[in-house]
C-alpha positions as CSV (number, residue, x, y, z in Angstrom):
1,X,-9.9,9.8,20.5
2,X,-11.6,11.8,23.5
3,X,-9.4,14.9,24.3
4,X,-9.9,17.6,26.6
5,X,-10.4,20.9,25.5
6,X,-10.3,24.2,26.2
7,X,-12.4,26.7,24.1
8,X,-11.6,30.4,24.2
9,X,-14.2,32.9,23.5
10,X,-15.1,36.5,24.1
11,X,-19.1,36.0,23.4
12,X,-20.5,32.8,25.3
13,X,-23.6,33.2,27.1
14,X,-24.5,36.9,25.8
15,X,-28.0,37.5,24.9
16,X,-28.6,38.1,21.3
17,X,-25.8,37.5,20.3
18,X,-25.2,35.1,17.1
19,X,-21.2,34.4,17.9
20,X,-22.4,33.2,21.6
21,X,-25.4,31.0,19.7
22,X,-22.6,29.2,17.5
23,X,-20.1,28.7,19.9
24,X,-22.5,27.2,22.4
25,X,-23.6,25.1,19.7
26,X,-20.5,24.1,18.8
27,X,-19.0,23.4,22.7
28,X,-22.1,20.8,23.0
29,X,-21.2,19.3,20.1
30,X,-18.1,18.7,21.9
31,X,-19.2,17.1,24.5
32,X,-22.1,15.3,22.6
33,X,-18.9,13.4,20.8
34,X,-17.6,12.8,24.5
35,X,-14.9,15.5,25.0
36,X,-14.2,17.3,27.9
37,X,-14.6,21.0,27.6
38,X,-14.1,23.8,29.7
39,X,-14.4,27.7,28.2
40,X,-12.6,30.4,29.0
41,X,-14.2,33.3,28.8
42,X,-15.6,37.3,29.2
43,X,-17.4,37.6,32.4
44,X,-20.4,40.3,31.1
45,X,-22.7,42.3,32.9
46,X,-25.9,40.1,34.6
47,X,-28.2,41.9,32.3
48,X,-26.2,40.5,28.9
49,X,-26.2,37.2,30.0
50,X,-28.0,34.0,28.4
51,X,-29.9,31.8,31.5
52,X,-29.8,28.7,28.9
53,X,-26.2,29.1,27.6
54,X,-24.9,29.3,31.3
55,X,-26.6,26.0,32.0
56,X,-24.1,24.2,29.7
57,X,-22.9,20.8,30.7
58,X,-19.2,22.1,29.8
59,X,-17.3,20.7,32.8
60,X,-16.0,24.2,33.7
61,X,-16.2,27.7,32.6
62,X,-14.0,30.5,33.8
63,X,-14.8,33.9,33.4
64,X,-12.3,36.6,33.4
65,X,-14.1,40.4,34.5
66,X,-12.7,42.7,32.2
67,X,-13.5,46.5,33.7
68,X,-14.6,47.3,30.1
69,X,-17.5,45.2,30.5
70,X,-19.7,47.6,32.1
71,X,-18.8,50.2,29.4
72,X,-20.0,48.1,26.4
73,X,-23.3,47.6,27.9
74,X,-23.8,51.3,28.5
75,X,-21.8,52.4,25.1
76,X,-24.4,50.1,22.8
77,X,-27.3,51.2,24.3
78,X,-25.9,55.2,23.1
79,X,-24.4,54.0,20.0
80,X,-28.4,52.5,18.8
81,X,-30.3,55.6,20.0
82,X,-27.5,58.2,17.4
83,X,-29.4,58.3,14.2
84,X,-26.7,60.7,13.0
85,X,-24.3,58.5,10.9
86,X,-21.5,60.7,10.7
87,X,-21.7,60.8,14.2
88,X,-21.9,57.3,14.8
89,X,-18.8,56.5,12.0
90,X,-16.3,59.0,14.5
91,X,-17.3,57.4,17.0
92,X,-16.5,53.9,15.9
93,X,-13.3,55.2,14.3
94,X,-12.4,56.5,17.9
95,X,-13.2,53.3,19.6
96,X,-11.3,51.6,16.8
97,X,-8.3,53.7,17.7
98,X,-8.4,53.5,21.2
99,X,-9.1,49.6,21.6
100,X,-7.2,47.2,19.2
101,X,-8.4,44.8,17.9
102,X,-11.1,45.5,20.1
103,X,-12.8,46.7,23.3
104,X,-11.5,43.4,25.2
105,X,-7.5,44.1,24.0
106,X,-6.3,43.9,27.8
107,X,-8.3,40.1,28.4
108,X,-4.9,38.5,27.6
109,X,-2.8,40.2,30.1
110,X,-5.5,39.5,32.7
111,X,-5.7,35.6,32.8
112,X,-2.8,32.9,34.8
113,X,-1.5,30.9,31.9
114,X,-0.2,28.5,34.1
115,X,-3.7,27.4,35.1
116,X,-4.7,26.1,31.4
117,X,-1.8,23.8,30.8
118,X,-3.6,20.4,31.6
119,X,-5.3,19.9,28.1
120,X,-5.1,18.1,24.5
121,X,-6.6,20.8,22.7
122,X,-6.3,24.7,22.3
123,X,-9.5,26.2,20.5
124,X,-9.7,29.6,20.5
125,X,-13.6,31.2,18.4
126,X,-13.9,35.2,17.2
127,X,-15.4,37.1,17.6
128,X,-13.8,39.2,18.8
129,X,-10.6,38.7,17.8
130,X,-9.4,39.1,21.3
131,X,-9.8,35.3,22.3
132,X,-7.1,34.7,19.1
133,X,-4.4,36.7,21.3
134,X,-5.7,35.2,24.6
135,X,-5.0,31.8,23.1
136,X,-2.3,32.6,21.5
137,X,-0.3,33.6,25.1
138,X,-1.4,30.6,26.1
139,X,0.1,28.5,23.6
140,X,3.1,29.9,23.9
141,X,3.6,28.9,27.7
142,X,2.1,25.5,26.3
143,X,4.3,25.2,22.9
144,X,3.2,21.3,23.1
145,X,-1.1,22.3,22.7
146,X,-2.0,21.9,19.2
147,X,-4.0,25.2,18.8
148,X,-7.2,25.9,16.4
149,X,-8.3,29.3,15.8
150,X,-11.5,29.4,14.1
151,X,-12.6,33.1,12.3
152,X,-16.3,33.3,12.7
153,X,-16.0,36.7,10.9
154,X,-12.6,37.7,8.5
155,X,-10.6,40.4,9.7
156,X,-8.5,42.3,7.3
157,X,-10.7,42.2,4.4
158,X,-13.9,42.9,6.7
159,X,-15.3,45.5,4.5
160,X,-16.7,47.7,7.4
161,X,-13.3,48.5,9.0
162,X,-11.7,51.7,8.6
163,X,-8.0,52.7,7.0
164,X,-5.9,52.9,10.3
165,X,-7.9,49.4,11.6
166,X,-6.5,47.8,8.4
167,X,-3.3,48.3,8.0
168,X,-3.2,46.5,11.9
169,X,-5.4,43.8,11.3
170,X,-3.3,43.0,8.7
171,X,-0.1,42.6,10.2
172,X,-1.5,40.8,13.4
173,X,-3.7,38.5,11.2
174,X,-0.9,37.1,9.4
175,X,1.0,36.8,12.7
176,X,-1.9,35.2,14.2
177,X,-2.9,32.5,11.8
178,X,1.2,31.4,11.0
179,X,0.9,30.7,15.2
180,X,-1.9,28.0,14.2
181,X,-1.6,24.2,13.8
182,X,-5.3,24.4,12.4
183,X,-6.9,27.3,11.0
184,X,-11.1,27.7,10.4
185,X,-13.6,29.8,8.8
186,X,-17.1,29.1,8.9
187,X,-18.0,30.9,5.4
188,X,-16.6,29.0,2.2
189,X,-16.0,32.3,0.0
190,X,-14.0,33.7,2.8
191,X,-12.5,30.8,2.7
192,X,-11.5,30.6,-0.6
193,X,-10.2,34.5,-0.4
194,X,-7.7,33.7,3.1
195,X,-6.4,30.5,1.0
196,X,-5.4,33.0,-1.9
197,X,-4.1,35.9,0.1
198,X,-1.9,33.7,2.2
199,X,-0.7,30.8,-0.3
200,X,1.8,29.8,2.2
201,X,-0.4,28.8,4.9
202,X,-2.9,27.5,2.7
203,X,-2.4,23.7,4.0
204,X,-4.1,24.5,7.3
205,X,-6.4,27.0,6.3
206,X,-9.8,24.9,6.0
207,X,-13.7,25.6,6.0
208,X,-16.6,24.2,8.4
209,X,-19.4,25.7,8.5
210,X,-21.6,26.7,11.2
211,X,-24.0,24.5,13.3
212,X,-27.4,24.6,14.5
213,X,-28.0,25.3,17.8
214,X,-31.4,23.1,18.3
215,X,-33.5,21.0,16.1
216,X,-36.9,22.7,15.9
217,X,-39.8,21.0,14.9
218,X,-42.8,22.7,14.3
219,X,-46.6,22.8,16.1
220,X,-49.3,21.1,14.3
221,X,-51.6,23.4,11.9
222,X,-54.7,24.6,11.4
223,X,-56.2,23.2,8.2
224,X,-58.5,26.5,8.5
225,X,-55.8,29.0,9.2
226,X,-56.1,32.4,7.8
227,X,-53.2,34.1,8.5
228,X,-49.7,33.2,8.0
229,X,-46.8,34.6,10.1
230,X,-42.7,34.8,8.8
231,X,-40.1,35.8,11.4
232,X,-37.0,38.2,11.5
233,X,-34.7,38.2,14.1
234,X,-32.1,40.7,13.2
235,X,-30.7,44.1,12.0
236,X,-32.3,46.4,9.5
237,X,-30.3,48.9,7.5
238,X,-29.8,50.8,4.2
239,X,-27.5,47.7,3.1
240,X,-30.1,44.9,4.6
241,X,-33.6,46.3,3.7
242,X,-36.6,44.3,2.6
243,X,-39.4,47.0,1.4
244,X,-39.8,45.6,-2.1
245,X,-40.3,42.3,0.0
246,X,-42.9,44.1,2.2
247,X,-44.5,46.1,-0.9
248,X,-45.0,42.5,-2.5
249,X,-47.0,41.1,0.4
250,X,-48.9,44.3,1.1
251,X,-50.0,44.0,-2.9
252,X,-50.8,39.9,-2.2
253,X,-52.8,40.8,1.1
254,X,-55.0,43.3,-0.5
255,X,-55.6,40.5,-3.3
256,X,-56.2,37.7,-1.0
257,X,-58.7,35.9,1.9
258,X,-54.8,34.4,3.1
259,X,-53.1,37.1,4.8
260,X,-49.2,37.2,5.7
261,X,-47.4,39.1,8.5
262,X,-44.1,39.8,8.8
263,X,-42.7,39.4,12.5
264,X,-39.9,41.3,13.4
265,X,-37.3,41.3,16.6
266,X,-34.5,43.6,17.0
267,X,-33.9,47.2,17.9
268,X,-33.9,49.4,14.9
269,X,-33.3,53.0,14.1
270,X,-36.1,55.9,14.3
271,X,-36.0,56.1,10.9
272,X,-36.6,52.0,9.8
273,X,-39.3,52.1,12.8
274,X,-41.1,54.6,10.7
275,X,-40.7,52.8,7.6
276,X,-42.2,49.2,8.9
277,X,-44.5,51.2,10.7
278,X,-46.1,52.0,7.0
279,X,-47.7,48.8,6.5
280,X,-49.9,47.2,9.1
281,X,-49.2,43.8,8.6
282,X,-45.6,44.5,10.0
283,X,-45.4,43.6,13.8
284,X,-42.0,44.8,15.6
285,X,-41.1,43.2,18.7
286,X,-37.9,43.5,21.5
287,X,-34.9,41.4,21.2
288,X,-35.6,38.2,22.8
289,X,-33.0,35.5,24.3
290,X,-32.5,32.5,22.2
291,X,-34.3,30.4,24.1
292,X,-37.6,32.3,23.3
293,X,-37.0,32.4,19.8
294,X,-36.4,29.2,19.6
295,X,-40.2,29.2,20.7
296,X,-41.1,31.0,18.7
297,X,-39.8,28.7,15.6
298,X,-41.7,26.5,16.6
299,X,-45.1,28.3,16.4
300,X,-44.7,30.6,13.2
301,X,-44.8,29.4,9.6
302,X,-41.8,30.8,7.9
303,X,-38.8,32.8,8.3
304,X,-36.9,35.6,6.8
305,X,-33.3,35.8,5.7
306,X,-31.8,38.7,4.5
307,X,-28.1,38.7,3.0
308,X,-25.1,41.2,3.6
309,X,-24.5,43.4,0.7
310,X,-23.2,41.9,-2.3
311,X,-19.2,42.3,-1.6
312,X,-19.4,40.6,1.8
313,X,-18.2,36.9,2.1
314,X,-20.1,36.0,5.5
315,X,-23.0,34.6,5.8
316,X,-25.3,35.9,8.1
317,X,-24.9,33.2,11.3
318,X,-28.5,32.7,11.5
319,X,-29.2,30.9,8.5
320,X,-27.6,27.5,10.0
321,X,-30.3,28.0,12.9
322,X,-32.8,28.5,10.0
323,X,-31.5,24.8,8.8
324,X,-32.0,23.4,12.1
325,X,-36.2,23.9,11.7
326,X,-39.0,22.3,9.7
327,X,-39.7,25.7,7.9
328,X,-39.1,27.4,4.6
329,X,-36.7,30.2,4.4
330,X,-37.8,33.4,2.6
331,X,-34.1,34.5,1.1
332,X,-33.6,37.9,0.1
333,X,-30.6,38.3,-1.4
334,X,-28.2,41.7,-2.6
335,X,-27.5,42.4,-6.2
336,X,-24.7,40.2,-7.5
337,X,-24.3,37.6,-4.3
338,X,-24.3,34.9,-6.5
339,X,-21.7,32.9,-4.2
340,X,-24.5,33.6,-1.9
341,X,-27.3,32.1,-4.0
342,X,-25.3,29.4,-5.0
343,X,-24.8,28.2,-1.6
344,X,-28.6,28.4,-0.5
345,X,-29.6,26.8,-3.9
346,X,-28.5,23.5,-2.5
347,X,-31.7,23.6,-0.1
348,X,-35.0,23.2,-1.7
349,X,-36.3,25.1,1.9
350,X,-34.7,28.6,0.6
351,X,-37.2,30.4,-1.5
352,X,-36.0,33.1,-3.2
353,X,-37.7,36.7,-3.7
354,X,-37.3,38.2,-6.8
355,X,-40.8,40.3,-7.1
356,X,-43.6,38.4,-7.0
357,X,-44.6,37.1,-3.6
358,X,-48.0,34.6,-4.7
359,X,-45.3,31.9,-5.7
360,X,-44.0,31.7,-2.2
361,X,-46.9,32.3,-0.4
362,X,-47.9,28.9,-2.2
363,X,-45.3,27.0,-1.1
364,X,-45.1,28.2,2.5
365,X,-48.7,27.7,3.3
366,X,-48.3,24.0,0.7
367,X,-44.9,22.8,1.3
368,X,-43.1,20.5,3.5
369,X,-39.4,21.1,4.8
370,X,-37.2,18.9,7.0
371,X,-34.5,19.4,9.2
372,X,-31.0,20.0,7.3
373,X,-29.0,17.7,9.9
374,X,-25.6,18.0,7.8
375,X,-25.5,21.4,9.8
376,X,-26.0,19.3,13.5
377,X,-23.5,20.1,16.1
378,X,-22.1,17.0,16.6
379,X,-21.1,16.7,13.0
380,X,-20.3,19.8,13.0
381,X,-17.8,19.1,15.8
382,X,-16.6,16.1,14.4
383,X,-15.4,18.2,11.1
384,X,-13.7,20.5,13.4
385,X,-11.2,17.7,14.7
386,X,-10.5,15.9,11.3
């Protein structure tokens, strides 16, 4: 059955930003699978938004300027320059305070509801949590749209909320998710932990995973290549660190005529600048839009994953792009994510570091590695309907 949607999200066409990267994903899988879709979303600042997401052949996509938008821009620019993490925890426990669930709480007094009555389907994607309430006035001036929330990241068990945020997010949660018809989270142990916290709503609560944005298939090698390059696009922290990683290949460098380096693109603290900058194998680059990296894929031989500590049940969204390449993934994984490694084990691409890096330097500059198309858009979009 073609139906005609509308897809609510905060993050759409932002630059670097891993919820706009599934969610655009997802929206052409839509339409890949004939739908009509139109988004409703966060008008952001020029400078945050995605050229190649705005060119999506959704049919339309309203924006709603929130005066906040300015502020975020300006705000996360501060809150990466404060190395002091004291500081930077008041801060965030003031913003918490101030802006519930988060920094785009007013978006849902600010749009017409009357103007979104004309469809078959209500889908509303976090993060942030503020497109679950914008959807949620919308259904309820539209009792007859069967609604779907999906929960790209949980809420009341996130593990890096504070106290006071807590005790809300779990009242409104509940509140929330007994409003769906269909409820969705894209991590299976997540999944499993909703089902079990709220046994009465457990019949709707399902899991899809996330899609890959783009199939990437990589440049033809040099037989006679020399040097060998593995690409991280993300945060570094105390939590997500990969020096043992880094000791390993400076140890196989020194050993070898092959030589690895280690790509990196993000903005990182003072005080992981200085750390990287101890090995000179370790290149750090700017954030770059999705479309470059996608680019970049194409041209490097390997890239890096890096769990979240071992108590987290996310999965870092850019694995699935990972599974959309020809490449190995290096995994790195936290003490004790075994729901983690169990996942990835499925994949004979995810190479796991233990210590030693000579076996994996083996099979990257050795193996071959397809395309995990279980993980496509479209099919990812078709489980979303079922």
């Amino acid at each position: 059955i073609v139906m005609n949607i509308l897809y609510i999200t905060t993050f759409f066409d932002n630059i670097g930003s891993s919820a706009a990267v599934r969610n655009y994903a997802l929206v052409n899988g839509f339409i890949q699978n004939g739908h009509t879709v139109d988004v409703l979303t966060v008008k952001h600042p020029e400078i945050k938004v995605s050229k190649l997401f705005t060119s999506c052949p959704c049919r339309n996509i309203f924006r709603i300027k929130l005066g906040i938008s300015d502020f975020v821009v300006k705000t996360a620019k501060q809150q990466a320059l404060i190395n002091n993490s004291i500081l930077k925890e008041f801060k965030k426990v003031v913003r918490n305070l101030l802006f519930f669930p988060d920094i785009y709480c007013n978006w849902h007094k600010l749009i017409s509801v009357e103007r979104y009555t004309n469809y078959d389907l209500l889908i509303s994607s976090s993060d942030s949590k503020s497109s679950h309430f914008v959807a949620k006035r919308i259904k309820r001036y539209n009792p007859q749209l069967r609604w779907i929330q999906i929960w790209g990241d949980p809420w009341s068990i996130d593990s890096t909320l504070d106290v006071m945020s807590k005790i809300r997010a779990r009242r409104k949660e509940k509140q929330l998710l007994m409003c769906a018809d269909k409820i969705i989270y894209i991590s299976e142990l997540t999944y499993h932990t909703i089902k079990s916290k709220y046994p009465n709503l457990s019949d709707k609560i399902n899991y899809v995973p996330r899609s890959y944005c783009y199939e990437v298939h990589r440049t033809a090698r040099n037989r006679d290549k020399k040097i060998f390059d593995i690409v991280y696009p993300g945060g570094l922290n105390g939590e997500r660190s990969c020096i043992n990683f880094l000791n390993a290949i400076d140890t196989f460098n020194r050993t070898n005529d092959i030589k690895f380096e280690v790509h990196f693109y993000g903005t990182y603290l003072n005080n992981i600048i200085q750390e990287l900058n101890h090995y000179d194998f370790v290149i750090i680059h700017p954030i770059v839009d999705f479309e470059k990296m996608i680019e970049i894929f194409r041209d490097t031989d390997a890239l890096l994953f890096i769990s979240n500590r071992a108590e987290s049940t996310q999965i870092p969204g850019k694995l699935f792009d990972y599974m959309g390449t020809e490449l190995p993934i290096v995994c790195i994984l936290s003490d004790g994510n075994d729901s983690v490694k169990n996942f990835l084990s499925h994949f004979s691409k995810c190479l796991f570091f233990q210590d030693n890096f000579s076996e994996i330097a083996h099979q990257i500059i050795t193996g071959k590695y397809e395309i995990e198309r279980q993980f496509a858009s479209s099919v990812i979009a078709d489980e979303i309907l079922k």
